[in-house]
N, C-alpha and C positions, 0 to 999 in steps of 0.2 A: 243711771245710764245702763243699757243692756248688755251693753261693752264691758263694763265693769264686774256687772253680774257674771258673765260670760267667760271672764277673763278668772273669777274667783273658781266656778267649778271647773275651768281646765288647766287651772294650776293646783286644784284636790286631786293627788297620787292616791285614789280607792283604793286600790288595790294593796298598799303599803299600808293605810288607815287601816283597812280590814283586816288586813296582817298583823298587826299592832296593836288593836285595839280589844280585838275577838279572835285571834287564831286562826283566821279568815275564812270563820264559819258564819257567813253572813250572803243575803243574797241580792246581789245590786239591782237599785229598782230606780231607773233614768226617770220614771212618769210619776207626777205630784200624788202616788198613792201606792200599797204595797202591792208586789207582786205574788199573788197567792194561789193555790188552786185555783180559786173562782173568778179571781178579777184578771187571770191570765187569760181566758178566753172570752171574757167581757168587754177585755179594754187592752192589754196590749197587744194577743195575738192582730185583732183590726186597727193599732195604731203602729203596727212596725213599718209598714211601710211610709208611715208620716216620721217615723226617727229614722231613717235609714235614709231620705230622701230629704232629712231637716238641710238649710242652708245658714249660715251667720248673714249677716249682711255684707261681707269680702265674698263670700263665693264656698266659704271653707264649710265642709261638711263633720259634725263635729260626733256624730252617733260612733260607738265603738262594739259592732256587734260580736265581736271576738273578745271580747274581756272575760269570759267565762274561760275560753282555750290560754288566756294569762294568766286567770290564776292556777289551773292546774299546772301549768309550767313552774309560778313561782314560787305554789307550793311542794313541787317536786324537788325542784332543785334545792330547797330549803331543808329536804332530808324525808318530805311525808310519805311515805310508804305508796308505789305506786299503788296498790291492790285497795288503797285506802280512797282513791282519788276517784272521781268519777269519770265518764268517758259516753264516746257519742252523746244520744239524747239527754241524757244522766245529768252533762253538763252546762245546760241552760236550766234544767230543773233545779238544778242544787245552787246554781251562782247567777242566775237573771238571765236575762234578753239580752244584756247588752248595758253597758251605760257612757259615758262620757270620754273621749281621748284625753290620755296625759301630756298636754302640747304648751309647754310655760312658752313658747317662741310664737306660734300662733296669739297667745294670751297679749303675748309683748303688745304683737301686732294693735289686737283690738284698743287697747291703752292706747298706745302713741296716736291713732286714729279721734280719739276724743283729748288728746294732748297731756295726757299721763304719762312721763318717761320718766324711768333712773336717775336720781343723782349719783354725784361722784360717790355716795357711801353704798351704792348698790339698793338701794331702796326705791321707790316709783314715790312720785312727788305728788302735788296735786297741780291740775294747768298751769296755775300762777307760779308756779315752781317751788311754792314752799313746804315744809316737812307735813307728810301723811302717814300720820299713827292711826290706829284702828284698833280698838277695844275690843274683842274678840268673847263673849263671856258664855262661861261653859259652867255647868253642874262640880258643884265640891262633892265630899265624899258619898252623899247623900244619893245621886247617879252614878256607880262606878264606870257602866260603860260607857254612858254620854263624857263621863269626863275624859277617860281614856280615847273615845274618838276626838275629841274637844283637842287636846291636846296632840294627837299626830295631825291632824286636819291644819292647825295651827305652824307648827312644822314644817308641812309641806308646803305651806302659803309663804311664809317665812323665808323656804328656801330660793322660790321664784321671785321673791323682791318685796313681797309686802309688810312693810314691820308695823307688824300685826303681835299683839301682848292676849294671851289666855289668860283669860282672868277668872278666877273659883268663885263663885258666889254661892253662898245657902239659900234653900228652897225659897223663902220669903222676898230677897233680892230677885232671886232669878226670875220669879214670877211677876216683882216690880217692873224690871228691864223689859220682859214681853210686852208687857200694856203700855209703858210709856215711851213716845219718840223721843222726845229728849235725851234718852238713857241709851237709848240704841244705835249701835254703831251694827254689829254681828252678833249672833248668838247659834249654836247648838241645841236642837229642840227636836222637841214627836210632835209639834202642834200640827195640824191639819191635814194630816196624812194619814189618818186612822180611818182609812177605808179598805174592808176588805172581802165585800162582795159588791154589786149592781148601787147600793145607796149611797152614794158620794154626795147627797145632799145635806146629812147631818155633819160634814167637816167643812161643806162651803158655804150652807145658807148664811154666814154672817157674812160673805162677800157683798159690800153695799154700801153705798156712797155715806149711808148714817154713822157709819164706823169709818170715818176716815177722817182723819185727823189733818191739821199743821204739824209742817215736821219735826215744829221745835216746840210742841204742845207737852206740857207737863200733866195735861188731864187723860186718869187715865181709859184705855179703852175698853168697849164691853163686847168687843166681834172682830174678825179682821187680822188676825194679829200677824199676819204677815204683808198686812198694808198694800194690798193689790186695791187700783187705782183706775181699771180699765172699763170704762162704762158698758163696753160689750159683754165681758164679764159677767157684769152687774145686769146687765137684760135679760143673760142666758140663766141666771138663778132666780130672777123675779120667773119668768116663762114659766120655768120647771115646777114652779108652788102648785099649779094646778095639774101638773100629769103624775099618773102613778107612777109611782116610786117601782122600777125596774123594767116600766115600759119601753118598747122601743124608743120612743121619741125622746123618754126621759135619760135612758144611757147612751144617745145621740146625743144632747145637749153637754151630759159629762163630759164626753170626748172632745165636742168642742170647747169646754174651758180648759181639760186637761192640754189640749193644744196650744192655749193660748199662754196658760202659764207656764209650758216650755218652753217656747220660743222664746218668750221674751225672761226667762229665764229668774221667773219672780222668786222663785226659792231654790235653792241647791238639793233634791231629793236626794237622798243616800242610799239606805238599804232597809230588809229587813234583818234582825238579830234575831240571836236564839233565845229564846224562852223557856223556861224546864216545867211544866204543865202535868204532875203526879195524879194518878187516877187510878181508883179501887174498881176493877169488875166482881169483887164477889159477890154484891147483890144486884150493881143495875152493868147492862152492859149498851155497848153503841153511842160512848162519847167519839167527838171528832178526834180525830188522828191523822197523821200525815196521808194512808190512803182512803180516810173515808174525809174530807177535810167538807163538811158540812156548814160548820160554823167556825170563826175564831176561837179557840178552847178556852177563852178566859172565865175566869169564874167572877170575876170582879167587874165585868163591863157590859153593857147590855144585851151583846151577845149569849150572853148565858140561858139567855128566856129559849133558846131556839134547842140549847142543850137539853132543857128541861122538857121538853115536850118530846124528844128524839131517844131520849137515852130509856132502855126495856129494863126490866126486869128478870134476874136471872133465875127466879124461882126457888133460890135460898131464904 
């Protein structure tokens, strides 16, 4: 139910998660992909007016383009050095567009509308009115900060009524629970959001009716893993196989999925985190860096090809 979905990210406190989790050195990113140099002027600077203009189906408008001007507040008032904080422009640069209102009463709303209410213990029930637990399963030591958000995320769901258990699992589990429906209730994850320039076709092309599963299926999956179900979806990434990858028509088609799995709210994006990316100029110079952000700096993922061809020679 979208209600549901809807109801889980507007009762996620980011801003406390981010506090909590990372020191709230993180940058909120409301759209199914990071918000980055490249993909800010690809994709969300032309899709703000589609989050700022988003409606629920009540009427209620749920976009929060002021959550960058929150957390400088929350981090002020917490002790952070103003000269430390960012200001005008500085702070949708350093903490997103915007991302989702903290509204657990709105949330209530959307619940009671598909007959999910509180019981007497303070908890949301299910229609029949019997008890709703919720498996929650998050990264053990093995992710420190997924676990870390896993667990205030958890918290704050918690606090609006969902009794919802984080549960640790090790890498081999955790990667069970992705693939199979049986196993899944919720989980904390990077899947499919590893876009971060114009190619959003390498984290959706497995959107497609051949990865979709029954939802009490124990076989596991080989695409999909966030079990989007929408056959429009599914036409708009068949289309896209034949146009070039960063063509107009093809980061039109993006847009329109990225739209669709907002609305209906098929996964909770969160943010980007920090990453500590060490780099030697004494012999080659012109890796990417926050102002030449060329490519993603990782050295371990196929972005690296683009560093390889970019980075000079220092002449040492």
């Amino acid at each position: 139910m979208p209600e549901v979905r809807w109801a889980l990210a507007l009762t996620t406190n980011l801003q406390q998660v981010g506090i909590s989790a990372v020191s709230g050195q993180f940058k909120a990113a409301a759209l199914p992909f990071a918000d980055t140099p490249i993909t800010d002027p690809v994709y969300y600077q032309p899709m703000l007016e589609f989050l700022n203009g988003l409606t629920l189906s009540d009427g209620y408008k749920p976009f929060d383009a002021g959550f960058g001007d929150g957390m400088v507040a929350a981090l002020k008032a917490q002790g952070t050095p103003e000269a430390d904080l960012p200001t005008g422009d500085a702070v949708k640069q350093g903490f997103g567009q915007g991302w989702w209102k903290y509204d657990p009463a709105e949330a209530e709303k959307l619940l009671a509308s598909v007959g999910i209410k509180k019981g007497a213990d303070g908890f949301y029930t299910k229609p029949d009115g019997s008890p709703w637990t919720l498996d929650f399963v998050i990264p053990a030591d093995w992710n420190k900060v997924m676990q870390r958000t896993g667990f205030s995320i958890a918290d704050s769901w918690k606090k609006a009524g969902f009794n919802v258990t984080a549960r640790q699992a090790d890498n081999g589990e955790f990667t069970t629970v992705q693939n199979t429906n049986a196993k899944l209730d919720l989980m904390v994850n990077w899947n499919m959001t590893c876009t971060y320039n114009s190619n959003w076709f390498n984290s959706w092309n497995s959107f497609s009716e051949t990865f979709v599963k029954p939802v009490d299926s124990n076989e596991a999956l080989q695409g999909n893993f966030i079990r989007v179900t929408d056959p429009e979806i599914f036409k708009l990434v068949q289309d896209s196989k034949v146009l070039e990858i960063g063509s107009e028509p093809f980061v039109a088609n993006g847009i329109e999925i990225a739209k669709k799995l907002t609305s209906g709210m098929q996964f909770i994006n969160l943010m980007n985190i920090p990453t500590t990316i060490p780099t030697n100029s004494t012999y080659w110079k012109n890796y990417p860096k926050q102002q030449n952000f060329y490519a993603a700096p990782y050295t371990w993922w196929s972005s690296f090809k683009k560093t390889i061809v970019n980075i000079e020679p220092t002449g040492k």
